[in-house]
C-alpha positions in Angstrom: 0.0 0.0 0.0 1.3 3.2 -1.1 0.3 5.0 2.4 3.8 6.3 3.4 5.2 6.9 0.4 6.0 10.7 1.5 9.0 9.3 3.1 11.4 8.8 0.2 11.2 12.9 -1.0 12.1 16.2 0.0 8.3 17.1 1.0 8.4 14.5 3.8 11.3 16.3 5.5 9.4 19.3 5.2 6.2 17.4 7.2 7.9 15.6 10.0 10.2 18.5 11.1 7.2 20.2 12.2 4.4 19.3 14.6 3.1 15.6 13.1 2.2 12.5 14.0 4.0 10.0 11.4 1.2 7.2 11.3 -1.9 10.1 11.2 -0.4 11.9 8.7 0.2 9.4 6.1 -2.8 7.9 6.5 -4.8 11.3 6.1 -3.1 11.3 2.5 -5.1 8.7 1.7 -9.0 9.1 0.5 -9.4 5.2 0.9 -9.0 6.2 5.2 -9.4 10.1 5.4 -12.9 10.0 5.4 -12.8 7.4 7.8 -11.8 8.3 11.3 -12.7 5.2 13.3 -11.1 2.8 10.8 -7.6 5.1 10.5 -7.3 5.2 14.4 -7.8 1.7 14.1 -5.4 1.3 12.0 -3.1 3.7 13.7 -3.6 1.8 17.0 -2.1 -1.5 14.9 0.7 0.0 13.8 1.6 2.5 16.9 3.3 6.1 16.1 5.5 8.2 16.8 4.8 12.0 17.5 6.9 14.7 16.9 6.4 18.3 18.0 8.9 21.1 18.2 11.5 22.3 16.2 10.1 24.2 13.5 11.4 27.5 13.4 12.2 28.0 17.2 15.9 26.4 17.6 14.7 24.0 19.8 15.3 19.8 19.1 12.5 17.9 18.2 10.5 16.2 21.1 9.7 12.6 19.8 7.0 10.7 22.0 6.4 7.0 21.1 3.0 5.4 20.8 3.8 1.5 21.1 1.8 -0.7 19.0 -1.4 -2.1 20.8 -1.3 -5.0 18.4 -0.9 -7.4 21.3 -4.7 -6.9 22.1 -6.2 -9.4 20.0 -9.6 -8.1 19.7 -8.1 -5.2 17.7 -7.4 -7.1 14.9 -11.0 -8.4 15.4 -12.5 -5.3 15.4 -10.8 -4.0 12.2 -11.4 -6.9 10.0 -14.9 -7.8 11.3 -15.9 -5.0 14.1 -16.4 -5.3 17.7 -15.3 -3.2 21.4 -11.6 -2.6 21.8 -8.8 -0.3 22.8 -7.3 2.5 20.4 -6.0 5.4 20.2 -8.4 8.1 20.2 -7.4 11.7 18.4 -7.8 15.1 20.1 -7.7 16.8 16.8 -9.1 15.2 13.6 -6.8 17.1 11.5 -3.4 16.9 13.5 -3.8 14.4 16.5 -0.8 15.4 18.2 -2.2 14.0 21.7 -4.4 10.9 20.8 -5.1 9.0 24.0 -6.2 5.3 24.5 -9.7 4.8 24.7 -12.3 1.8 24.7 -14.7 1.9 21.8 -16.8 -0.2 19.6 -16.6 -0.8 15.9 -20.1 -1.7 14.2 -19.9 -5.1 12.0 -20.8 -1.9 8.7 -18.1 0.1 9.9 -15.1 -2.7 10.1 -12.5 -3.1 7.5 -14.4 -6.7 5.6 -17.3 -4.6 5.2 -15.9 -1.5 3.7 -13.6 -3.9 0.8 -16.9 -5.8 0.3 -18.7 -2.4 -0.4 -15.9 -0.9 -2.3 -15.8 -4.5 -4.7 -19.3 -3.9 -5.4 -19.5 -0.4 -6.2 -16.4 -0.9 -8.4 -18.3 -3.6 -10.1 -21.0 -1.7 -11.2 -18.9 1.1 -12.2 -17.1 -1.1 -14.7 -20.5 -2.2 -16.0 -22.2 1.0 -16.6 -18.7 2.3 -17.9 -18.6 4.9 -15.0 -15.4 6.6 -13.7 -13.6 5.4 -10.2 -13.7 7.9 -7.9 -10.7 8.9 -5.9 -11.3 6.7 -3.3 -12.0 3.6 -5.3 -8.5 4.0 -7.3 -6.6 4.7 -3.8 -8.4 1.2 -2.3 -6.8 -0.2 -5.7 -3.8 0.6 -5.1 -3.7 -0.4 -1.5 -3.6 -4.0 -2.1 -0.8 -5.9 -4.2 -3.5 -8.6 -5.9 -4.2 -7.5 -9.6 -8.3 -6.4 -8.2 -9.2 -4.4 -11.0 -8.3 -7.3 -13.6 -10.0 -9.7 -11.9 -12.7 -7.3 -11.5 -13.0 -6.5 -14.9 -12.6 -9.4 -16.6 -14.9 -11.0 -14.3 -18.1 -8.5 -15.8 -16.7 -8.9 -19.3 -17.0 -12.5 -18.9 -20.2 -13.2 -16.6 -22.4 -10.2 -17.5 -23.7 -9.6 -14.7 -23.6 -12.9 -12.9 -20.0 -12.9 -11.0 -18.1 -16.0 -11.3 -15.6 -15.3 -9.2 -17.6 -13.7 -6.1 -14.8 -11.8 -4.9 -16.4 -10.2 -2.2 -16.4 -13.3 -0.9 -12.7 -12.9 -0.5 -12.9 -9.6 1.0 -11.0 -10.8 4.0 -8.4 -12.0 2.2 -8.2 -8.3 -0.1 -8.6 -6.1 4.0 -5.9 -8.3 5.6 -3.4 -7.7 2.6 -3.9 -4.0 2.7 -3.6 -4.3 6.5 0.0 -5.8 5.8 0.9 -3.4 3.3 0.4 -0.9 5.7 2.3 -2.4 8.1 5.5 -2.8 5.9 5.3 1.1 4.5 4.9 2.2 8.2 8.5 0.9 9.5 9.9 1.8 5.5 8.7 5.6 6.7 10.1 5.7 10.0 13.1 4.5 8.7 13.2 7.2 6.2 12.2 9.8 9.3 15.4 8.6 11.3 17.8 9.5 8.6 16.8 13.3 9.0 15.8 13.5 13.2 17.7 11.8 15.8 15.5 8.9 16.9 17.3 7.1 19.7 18.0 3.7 19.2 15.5 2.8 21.7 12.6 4.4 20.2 13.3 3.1 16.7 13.7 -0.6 18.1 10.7 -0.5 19.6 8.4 1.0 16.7 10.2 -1.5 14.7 9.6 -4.5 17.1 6.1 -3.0 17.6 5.4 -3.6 13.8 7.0 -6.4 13.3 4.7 -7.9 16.0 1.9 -6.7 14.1 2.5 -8.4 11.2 2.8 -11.6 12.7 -0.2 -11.2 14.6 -1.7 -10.4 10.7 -0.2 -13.3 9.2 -1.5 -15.4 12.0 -5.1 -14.0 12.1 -4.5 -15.2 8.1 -3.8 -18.5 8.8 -6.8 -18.6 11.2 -8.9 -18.5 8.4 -7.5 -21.2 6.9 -5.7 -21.0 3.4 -6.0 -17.3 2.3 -3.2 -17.0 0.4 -4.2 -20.3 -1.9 -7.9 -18.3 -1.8 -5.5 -15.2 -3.3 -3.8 -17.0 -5.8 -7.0 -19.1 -6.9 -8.9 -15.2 -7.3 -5.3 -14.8 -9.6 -5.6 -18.4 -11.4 -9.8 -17.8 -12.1 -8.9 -14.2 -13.9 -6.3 -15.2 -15.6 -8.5 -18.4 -17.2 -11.2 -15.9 -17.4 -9.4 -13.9 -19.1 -7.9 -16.4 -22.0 -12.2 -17.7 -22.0 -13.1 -14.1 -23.0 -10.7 -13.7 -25.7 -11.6 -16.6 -27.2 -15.1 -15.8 -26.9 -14.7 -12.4 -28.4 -12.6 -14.3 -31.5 -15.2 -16.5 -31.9 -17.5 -13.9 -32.5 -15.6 -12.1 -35.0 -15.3 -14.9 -37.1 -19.1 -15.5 -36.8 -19.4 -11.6 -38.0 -16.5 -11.9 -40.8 -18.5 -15.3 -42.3 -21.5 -13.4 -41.9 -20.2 -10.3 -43.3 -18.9 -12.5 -46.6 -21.9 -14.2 -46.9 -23.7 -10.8 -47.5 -21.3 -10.0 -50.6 
């Protein structure tokens, strides 16, 4: 997922020597989660953060305060994929959230991660069948998971019109947990990128580091919970791609019908 990718230019220095919290701020560049302010502290409780306020334009060092990952609490993971009550970190500012402090809250089945994919699936759906444009938001959910979704998608109306063959909002757990990872991965490549330009101590970067690592295995083992994602992923991969060589011969088929027609009229 491309959330973090503000790291690896100029810009980024710009943003974190100046009042930011890493995680909020990257995920606020992201229409797929800016709208969404229960799902991105959700997310930001996952991954942890670190905040960093002063030394702007006063000559003062930056003061760096560490949110650890509550990634340990199991029913977060629970309550991102599938809703539920749990611990996270709750902003003070919607636009800045330079103090968010843990709180207990509940996450409605509608609101959680599954059921946001399985919408966004649909709507793309549709879009590709009445030839209507993405919006901004369906084209940053696109590009927030590494499976080939639009192809699949795509092919997958061209071929079934209208009746889906691959029902691949039935795999939306599969699509939410890889964008979950994604997330994970660009969120230690940012702070990473951060520590080359302010003086993280060791100890803070070990433990954002350790933090997210510990994420992801609790990711990869909430995956294996639900027994053989991955094969699901690369069956949704194997179905498109046969799809895919079905339609094309299905459309050459029907040229040749037209071009025998088409003689037969001479």
């Amino acid at each position: 997922m491309d959330l973090l990718k503000q790291g690896k230019t100029s810009a980024f220095s710009e943003l974190i020597l100046q009042d930011t919290n890493i995680a909020w701020a990257a995920l606020q560049k992201q229409p797929f989660l800016r709208e969404d302010r229960e799902l991105a502290e959700l997310f930001m409780a996952l991954s942890g953060t670190l905040i960093i306020t002063g030394g702007s334009d006063d000559g003062q060092p930056n003061h760096i305060l560490s949110k650890p990952s509550m990634a340990t609490n199991h029913t977060l993971i629970k309550a991102l994929m599938h809703g539920g009550e749990t611990e996270v970190y709750r902003c003070d500012t919607e636009k800045e959230c330079l103090a968010p402090q843990p709180m207990i809250t509940t996450i409605t089945t509608d609101a959680a991660l599954g059921s946001k994919v399985r919408r966004l699936i649909v709507g793309i759906m549709d879009k590709i069948t009445t030839d209507t444009a993405l919006s901004v938001e369906d084209i940053s959910f696109l590009e927030s998971t590494r499976l080939p979704l639009y192809k699949m998608l795509a092919v997958d109306v061209a071929y079934s019109r209208g009746n889906s063959v691959l029902n691949v909002a039935d795999y939306a757990d599969v699509i939410a947990s890889d964008i979950v990872f994604q997330y994970l991965t660009d969120a230690i490549d940012t702070v990473l990128a951060a520590s080359r330009t302010l003086q993280f101590s060791d100890e803070i970067l070990k433990q954002f580091r350790d933090d997210v690592y510990l994420a992801r295995t609790q990711i990869n083992e909430t995956r294996q919970q639900t027994n053989t994602d991955i094969q699901v992923a690369l069956d949704m991969v194997q179905k498109t791609q046969l799809l895919e060589q079905q339609l094309a011969g299905l459309l050459s088929s029907q040229l040749a019908s037209q071009v025998q027609w088409a003689n037969g009229m001479r």
